[in-house]
C-alpha positions as CSV (number, residue, x, y, z in Angstrom):
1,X,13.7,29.0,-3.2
2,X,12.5,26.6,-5.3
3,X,9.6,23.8,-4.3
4,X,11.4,20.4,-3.6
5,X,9.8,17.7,-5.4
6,X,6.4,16.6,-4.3
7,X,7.5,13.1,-4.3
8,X,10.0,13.2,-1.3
9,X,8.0,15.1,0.7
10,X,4.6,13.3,0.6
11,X,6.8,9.9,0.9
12,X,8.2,11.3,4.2
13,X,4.6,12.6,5.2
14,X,3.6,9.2,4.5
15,X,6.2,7.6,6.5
16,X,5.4,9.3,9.7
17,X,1.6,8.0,9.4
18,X,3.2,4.8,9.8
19,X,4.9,5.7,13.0
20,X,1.5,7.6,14.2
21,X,-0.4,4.5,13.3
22,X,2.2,2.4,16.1
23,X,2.2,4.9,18.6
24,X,-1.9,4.6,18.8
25,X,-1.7,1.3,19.8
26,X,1.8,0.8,21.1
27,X,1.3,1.1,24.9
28,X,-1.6,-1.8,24.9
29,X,0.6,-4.3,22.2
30,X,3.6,-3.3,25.1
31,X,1.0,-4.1,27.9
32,X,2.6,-7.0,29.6
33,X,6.3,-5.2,30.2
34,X,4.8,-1.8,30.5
35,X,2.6,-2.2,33.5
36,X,5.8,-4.3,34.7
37,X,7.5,-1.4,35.0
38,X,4.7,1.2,35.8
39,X,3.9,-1.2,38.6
40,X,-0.2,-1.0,37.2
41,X,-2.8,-3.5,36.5
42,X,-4.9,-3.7,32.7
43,X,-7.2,-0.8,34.1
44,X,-4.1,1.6,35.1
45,X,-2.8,0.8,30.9
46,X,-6.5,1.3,29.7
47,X,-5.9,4.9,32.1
48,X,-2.2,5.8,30.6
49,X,-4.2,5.0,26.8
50,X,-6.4,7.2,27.2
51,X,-4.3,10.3,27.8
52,X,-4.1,9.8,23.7
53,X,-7.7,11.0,23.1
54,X,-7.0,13.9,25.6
55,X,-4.7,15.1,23.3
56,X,-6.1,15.2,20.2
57,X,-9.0,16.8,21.5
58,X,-7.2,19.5,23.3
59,X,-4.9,20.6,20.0
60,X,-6.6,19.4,16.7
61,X,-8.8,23.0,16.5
62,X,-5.5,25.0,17.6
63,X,-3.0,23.0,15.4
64,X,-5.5,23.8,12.5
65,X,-5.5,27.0,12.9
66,X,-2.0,27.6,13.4
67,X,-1.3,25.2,10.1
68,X,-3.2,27.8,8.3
69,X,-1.8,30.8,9.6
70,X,2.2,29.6,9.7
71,X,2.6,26.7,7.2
72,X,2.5,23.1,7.2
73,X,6.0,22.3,7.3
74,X,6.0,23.6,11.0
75,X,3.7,21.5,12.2
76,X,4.4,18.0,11.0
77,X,8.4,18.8,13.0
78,X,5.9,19.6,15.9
79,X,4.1,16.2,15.5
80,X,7.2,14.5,14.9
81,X,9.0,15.9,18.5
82,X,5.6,14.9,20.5
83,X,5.9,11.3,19.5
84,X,9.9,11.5,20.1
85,X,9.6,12.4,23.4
86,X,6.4,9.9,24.2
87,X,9.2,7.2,23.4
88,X,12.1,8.7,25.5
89,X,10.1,9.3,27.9
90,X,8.7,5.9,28.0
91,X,12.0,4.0,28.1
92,X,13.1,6.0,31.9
93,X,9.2,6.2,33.0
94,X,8.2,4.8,36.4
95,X,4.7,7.0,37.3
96,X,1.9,6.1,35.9
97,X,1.1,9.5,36.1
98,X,3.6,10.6,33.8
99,X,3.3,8.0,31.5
100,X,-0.8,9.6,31.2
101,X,1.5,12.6,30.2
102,X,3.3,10.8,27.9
103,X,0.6,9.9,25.9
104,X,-1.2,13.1,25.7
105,X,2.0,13.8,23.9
106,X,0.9,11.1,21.2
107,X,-2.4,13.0,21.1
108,X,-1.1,16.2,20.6
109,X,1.5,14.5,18.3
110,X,-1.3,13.0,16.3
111,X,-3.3,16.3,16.1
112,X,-0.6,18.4,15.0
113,X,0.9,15.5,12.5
114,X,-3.0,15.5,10.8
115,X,-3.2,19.5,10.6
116,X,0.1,19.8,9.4
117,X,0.0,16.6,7.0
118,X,-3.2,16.4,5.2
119,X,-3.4,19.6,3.8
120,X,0.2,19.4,2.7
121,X,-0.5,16.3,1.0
122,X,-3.4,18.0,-1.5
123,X,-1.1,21.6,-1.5
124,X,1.6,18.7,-3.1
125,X,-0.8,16.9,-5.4
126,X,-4.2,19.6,-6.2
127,X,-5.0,17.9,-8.8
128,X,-5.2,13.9,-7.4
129,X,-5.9,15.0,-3.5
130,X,-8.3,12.7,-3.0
131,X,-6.2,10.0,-4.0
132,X,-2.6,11.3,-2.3
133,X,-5.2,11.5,1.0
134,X,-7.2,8.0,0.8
135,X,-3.2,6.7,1.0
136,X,-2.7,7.9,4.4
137,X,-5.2,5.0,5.3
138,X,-2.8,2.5,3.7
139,X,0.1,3.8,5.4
140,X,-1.9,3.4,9.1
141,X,-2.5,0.4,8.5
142,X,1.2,-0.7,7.7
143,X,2.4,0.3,11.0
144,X,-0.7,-1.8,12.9
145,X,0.4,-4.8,10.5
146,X,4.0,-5.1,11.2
147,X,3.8,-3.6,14.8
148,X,2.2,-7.1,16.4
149,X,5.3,-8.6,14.6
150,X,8.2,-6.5,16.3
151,X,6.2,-7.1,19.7
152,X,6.1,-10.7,19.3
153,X,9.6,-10.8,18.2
154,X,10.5,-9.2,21.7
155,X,8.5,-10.9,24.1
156,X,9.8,-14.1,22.4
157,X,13.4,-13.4,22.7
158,X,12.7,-11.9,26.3
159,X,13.8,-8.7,25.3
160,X,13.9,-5.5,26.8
161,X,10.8,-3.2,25.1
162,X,12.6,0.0,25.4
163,X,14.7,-1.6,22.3
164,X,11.8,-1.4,19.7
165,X,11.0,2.2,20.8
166,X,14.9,3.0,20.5
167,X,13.8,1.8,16.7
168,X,11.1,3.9,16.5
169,X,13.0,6.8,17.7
170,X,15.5,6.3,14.7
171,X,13.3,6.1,12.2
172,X,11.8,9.4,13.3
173,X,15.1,10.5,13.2
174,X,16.3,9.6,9.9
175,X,12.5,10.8,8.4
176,X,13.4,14.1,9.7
177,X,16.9,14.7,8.0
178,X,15.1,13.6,4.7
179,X,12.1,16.2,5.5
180,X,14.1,18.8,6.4
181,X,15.7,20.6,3.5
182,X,12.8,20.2,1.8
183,X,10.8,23.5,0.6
184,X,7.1,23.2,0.8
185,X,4.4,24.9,-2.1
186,X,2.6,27.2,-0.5
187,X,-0.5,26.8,2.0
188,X,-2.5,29.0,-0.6
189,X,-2.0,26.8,-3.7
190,X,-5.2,26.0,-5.3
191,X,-7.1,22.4,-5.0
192,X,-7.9,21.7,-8.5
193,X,-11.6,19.6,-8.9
194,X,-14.5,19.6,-10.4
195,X,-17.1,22.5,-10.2
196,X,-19.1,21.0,-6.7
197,X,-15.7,20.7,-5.5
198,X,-15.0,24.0,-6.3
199,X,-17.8,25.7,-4.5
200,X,-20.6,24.9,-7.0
201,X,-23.8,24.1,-4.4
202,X,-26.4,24.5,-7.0
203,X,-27.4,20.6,-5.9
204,X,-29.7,21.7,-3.1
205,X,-33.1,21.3,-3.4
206,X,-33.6,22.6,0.3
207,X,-31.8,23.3,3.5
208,X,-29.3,21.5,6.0
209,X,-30.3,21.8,9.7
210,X,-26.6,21.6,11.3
211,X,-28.7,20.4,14.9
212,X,-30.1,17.3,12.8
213,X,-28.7,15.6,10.6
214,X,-25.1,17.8,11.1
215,X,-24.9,16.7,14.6
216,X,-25.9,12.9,13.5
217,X,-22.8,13.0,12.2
218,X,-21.0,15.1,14.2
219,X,-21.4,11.8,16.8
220,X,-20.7,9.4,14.0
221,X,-17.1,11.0,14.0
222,X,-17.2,9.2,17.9
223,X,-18.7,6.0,17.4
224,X,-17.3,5.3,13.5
225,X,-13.6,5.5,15.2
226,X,-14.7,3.7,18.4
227,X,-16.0,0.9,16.1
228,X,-12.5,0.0,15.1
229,X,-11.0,1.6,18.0
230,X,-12.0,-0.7,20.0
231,X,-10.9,-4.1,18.1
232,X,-7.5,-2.2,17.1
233,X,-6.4,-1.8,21.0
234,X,-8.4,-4.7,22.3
235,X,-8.6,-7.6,20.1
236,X,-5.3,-9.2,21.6
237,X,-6.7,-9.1,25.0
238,X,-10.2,-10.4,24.0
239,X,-8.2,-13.4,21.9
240,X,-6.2,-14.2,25.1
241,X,-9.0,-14.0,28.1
242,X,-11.9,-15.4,25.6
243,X,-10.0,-18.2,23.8
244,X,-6.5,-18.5,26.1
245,X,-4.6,-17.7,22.7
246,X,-1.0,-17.0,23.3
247,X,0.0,-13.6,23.9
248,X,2.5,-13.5,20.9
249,X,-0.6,-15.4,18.8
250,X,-3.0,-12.8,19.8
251,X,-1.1,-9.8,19.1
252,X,-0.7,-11.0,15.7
253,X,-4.7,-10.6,15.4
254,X,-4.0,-6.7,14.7
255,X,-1.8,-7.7,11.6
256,X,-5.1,-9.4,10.3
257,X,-6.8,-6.2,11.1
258,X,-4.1,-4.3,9.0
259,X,-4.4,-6.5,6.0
260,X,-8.3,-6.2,6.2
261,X,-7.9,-2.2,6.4
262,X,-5.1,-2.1,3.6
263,X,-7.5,-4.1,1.2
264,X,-10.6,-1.8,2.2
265,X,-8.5,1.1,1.3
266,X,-8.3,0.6,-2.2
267,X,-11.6,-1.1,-2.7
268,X,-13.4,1.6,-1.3
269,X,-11.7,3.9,-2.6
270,X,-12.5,2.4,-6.4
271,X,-16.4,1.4,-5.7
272,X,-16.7,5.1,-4.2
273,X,-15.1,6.5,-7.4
274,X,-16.7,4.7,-9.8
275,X,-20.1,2.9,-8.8
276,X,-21.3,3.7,-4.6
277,X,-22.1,7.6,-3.2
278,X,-20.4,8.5,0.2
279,X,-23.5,8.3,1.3
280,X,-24.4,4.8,1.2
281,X,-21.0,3.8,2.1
282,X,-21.4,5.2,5.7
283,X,-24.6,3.1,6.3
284,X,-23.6,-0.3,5.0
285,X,-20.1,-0.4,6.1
286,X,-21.0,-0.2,10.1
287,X,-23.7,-2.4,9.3
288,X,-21.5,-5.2,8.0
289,X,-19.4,-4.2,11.3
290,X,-22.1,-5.0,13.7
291,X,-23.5,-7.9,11.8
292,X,-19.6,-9.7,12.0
293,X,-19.5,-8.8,16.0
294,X,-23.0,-10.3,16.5
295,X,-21.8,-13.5,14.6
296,X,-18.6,-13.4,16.4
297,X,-20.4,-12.9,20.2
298,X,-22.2,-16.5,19.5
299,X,-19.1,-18.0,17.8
300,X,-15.7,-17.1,19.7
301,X,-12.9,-19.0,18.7
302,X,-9.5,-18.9,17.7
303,X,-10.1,-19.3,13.7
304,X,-13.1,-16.5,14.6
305,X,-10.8,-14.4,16.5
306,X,-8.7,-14.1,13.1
307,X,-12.5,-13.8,10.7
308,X,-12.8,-11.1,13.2
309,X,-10.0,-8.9,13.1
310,X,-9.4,-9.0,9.4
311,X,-13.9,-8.4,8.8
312,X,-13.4,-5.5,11.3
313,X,-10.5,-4.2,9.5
314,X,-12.2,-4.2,6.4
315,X,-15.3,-2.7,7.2
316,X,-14.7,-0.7,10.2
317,X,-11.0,1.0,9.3
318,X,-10.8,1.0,5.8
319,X,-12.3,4.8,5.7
320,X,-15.7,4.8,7.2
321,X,-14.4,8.3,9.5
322,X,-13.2,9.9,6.0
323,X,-16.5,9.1,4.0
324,X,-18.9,10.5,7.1
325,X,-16.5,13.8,6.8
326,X,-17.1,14.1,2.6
327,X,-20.9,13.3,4.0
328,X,-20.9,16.2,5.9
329,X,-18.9,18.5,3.8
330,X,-21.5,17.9,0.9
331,X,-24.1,18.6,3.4
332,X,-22.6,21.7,4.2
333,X,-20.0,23.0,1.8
334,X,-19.6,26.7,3.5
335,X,-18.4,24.8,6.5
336,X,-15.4,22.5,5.7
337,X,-13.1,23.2,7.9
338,X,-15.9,23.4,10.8
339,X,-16.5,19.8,9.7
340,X,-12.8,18.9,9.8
341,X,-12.3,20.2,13.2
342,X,-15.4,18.5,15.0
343,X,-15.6,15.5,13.4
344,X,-12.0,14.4,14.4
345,X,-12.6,16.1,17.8
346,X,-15.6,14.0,18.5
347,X,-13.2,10.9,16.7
348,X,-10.7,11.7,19.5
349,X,-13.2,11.5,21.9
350,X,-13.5,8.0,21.8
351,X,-9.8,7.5,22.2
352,X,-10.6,9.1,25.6
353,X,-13.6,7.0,26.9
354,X,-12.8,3.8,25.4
355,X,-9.8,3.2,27.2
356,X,-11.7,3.9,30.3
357,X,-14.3,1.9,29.5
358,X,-13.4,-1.4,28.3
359,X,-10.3,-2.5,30.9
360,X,-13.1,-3.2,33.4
361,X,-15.5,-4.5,31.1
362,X,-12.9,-7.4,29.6
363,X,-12.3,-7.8,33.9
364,X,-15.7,-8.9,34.0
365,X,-16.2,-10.7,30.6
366,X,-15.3,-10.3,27.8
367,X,-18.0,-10.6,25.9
368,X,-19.4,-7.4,27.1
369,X,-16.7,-5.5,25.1
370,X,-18.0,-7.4,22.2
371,X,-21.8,-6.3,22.7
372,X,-20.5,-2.8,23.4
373,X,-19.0,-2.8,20.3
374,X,-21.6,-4.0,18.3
375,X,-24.1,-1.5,19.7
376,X,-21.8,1.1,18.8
377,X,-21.6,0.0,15.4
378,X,-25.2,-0.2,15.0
379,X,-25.4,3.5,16.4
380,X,-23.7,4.0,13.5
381,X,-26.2,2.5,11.4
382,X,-28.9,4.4,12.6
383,X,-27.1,7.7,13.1
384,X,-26.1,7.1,8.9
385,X,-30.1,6.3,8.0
386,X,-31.1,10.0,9.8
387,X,-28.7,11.1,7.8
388,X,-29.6,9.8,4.6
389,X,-33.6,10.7,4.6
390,X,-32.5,14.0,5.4
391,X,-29.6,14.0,2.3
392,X,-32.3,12.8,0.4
393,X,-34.8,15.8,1.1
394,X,-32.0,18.8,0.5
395,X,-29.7,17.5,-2.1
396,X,-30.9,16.3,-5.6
397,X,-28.9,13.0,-5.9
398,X,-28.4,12.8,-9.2
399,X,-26.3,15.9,-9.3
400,X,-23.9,14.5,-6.5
């Protein structure tokens, strides 16, 4: 059978990151009506949220696995049913139990979506995949931009959620009669590149040491996606308790967010091309992140609220995660799918503890999720430096 056009299927592939992208943040943008109806309080959502980060930890080193040994095709239907079922499930749910269920489906849904997804993408397009991947970011950030829009749309009209998830459901439904006919290339096709890409390691000048500068950024897979973790899920609430902005004002914030992150896409993905190393990237970028929360902890206000969420989108979600992971795959090139695996394990890790954390933090002030926040982002910062005096010692820079 002959391999359907590469176009249809990476426009599908894209399409579902924009559902994934929702159903990250869905269950705190539905807050209000959902603990309504799961009879909870802020830290019983924060609790059902972080059932997310169980599941990507749980099934991101199995789904990889599995991608490799039975196709990709497989696993992105996999993905698909998880988040299907999070959203029936949500619309009848009562427990908040079984809504913590429900959203270890999104995990898992998100795990097996990535392992499935991203190496179709490059089997689809060897020769641009670092282009066809540095889109997924775009695509994410579509689905946080228009998301604050349907929810404000409902809560205005006084509508029942369980409408917009019916929505979500459909769209799901109609990306998987496009996707399904479609014949993928095969799992083995060849990533074209240049010769480093290729295997070519002749750039060190000495030797990694995975327990310093590997685990460095081993954590920064946690506190790069906490960084924006944090003001994707919990920006809205801050806006509201910290400023008294209206609900459907404040869950706009994330839209601001999205534009920031859709711009810093692109940008970075020119000044890394053409002018700035991975390297630097990774140290600078969190760096602008904690300097914007420190001027944003003695200056909260509505118009700062908005500074805030598109700043944050720019410098924390525009593809700090995906340059630490080229970091570390330069660092240790035998290793790359080692990398892939722990690095988003450690990512969906903080989609665990963050949830947990924060709900009683923004009960006691607010502020305290901002310091948090800006702490982990300077983590970041100093993680990154370790990192780079180390680069510096084992890799000859001019060669990278």
């Amino acid at each position: 059978m002959k391999v359907s056009n590469p176009y249809g299927i990476v426009g599908s592939i894209y399409a579902n990151y924009i559902i994934q992208s929702i159903s990250l943040i869905v269950i705190m943008q539905f807050s209000l009506a959902l603990s309504q109806q799961l009879d909870t309080d802020l830290v019983g959502i924060g609790y059902v949220a972080s059932g997310i980060g169980i599941g990507k930890i749980l099934l991101m080193f199995v789904g990889g696995i599995l991608s490799d040994k039975y196709g990709r095709k497989p696993f992105i239907f996999i993905g698909m049913t998880c988040y299907a079922s999070f959203y029936i499930g949500m619309l009848f749910c009562t427990d908040i139990h079984v809504a913590f269920f429900l959203a270890i489906l999104v995990g898992a849904g998100n795990s097996f979506l990535d392992t499935g997804s991203m190496p179709a993408l490059t089997e689809n397009f060897p020769r641009a995949a670092g282009t066809a991947s540095v889109l997924i970011k775009a695509f994410i950030s579509i689905g946080t931009l228009i998301l604050p829009f349907i929810v404000a749309f409902i809560y205005s009209n006084e509508l029942w959620f369980g409408w917009a998830f019916m929505g979500f459901l459909a769209f799901l439904a109609i990306n998987a009669l496009l996707l399904l006919p479609k014949k993928f290339p095969s799992k083995n096709t060849v990533i074209a590149g240049s010769a480093s890409a290729e295997g070519d390691t002749n750039y060190f000048i000495g030797k990694p040491n995975m327990f310093l500068e590997g685990v460095c950024l081993i954590i920064m897979g946690f506190t790069t996606t906490a960084t924006f973790a944090i003001i994707m899920q919990w920006m809205p609430e801050i806006a509201k308790q910290a400023v008294g902005m209206e609900m459907t004002e404040a869950s706009k914030l994330i839209s601001y967010y999205s534009i920031g992150s859709i711009i810093s896409v692109f940008f970075t993905a020119y000044i890394v091309k053409k002018h700035v190393k991975p390297l630097y990237c990774i140290i600078i970028l969190p760096l602008l992140s904690g300097l914007i929360l420190l001027m944003f902890l003695f200056n909260i206000s509505p118009l700062m609220c908005k500074i805030v969420a598109f700043g944050m989108g720019f410098t924390a979600a525009g593809g700090v995660l995906q340059l630490t992971l080229v970091v570390m795959q330069q660092l240790f090139p035998s290793r790359k799918g080692f990398a892939v695996g722990i690095v988003y394990t450690l990512s969906g890790f903080s989609f665990i503890v963050i949830p947990l954390i924060v709900p009683t933090l923004a009960l006691t002030d607010v502020r305290y999720v901002i310091v948090l926040n800006m702490l982990i982002a300077f983590a970041s910062v100093l993680l990154a430096s370790i990192v780079y005096f180390r680069f510096k010692k084992v890799i000859d820079m001019k060669k990278i």
